[in-house]
C-alpha positions in Angstrom: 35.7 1.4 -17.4 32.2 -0.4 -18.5 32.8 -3.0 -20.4 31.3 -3.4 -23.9 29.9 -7.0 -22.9 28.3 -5.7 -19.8 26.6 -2.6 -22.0 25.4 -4.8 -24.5 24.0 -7.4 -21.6 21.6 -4.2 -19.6 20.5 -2.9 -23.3 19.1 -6.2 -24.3 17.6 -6.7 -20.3 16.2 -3.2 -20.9 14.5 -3.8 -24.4 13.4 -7.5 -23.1 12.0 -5.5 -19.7 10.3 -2.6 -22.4 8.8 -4.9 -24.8 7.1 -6.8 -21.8 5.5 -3.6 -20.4 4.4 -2.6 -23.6 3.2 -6.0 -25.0 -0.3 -5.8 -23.4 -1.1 -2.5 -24.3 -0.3 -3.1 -28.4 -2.4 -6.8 -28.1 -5.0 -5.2 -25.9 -5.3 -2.0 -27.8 -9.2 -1.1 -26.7 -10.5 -2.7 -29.8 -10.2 -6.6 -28.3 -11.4 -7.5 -25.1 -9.7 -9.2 -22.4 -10.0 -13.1 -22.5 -11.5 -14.5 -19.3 -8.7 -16.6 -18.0 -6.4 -12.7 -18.0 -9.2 -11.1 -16.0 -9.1 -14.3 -13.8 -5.6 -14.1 -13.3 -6.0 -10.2 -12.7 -8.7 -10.9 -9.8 -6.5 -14.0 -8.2 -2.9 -13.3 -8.4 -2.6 -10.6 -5.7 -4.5 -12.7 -3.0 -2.4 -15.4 -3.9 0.7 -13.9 -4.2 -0.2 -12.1 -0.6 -0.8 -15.5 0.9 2.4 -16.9 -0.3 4.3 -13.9 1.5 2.5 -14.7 4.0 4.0 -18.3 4.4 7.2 -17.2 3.4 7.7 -15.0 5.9 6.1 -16.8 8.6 7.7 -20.0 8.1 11.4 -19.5 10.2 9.1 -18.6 13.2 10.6 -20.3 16.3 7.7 -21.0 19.2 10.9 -21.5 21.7 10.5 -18.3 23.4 8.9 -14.8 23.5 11.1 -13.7 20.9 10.6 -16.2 18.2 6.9 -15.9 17.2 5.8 -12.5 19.7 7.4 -10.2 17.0 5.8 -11.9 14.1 2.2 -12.1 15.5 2.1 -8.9 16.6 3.4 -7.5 12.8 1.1 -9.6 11.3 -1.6 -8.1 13.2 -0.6 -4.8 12.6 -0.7 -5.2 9.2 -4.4 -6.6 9.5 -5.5 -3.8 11.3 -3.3 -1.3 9.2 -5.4 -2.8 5.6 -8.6 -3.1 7.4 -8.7 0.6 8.7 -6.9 2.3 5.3 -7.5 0.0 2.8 -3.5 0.7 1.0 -1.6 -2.1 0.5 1.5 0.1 0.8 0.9 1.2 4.0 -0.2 -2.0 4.8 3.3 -3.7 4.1 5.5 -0.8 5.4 3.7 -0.6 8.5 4.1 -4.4 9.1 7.7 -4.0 8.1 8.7 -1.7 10.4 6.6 -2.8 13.6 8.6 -6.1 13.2 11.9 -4.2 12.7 11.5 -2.3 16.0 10.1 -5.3 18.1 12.9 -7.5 16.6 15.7 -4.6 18.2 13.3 -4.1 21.3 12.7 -8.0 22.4 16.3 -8.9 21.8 
């Protein structure tokens, strides 16, 4: 049985997670424009947050044999090659993901 407590706790994370999806479009309605610091953020944040993946996921990389850092430099450029030649972020990521699933299983 769901508890009352636990009910109330997702409504309120589900109004919260509403009102901040909606909050741009009622302050931005069409009739103000967008202050230069939200476009900057808009133009920045994805590079960034790509390069910060980027170090996360690279940084556990072990250089002791073929099987520490082989797996990761050849998913990393796969996904290069993926987002040069398509140019979908998506497919880009997947595609990374699962070269370095399959190489992981295959070097071990």
């Amino acid at each position: 049985m769901i508890d009352s407590y636990a009910l109330a706790a997702v409504a309120v994370m589900a109004a919260v997670t509403a009102a901040l999806r909606f909050l741009p479009f009622l302050v931005f309605n069409g009739k103000r424009s967008v202050p230069k610091v939200v476009r900057y953020l808009g133009a920045v944040l994805p590079y960034s947050t790509m390069a910060m993946l980027v170090v996360y996921c690279l940084k556990d990389v072990s250089f002791g044999g073929l099987s520490g850092w082989v797996p990761a430099a050849v998913s990393v450029a796969a996904v290069v090659l993926l987002h040069v030649w398509k140019r979908n972020t998506l497919l880009s990521i997947i595609g990374g993901t699962v070269c370095y699933m399959v190489l992981i299983r295959v070097m071990m």
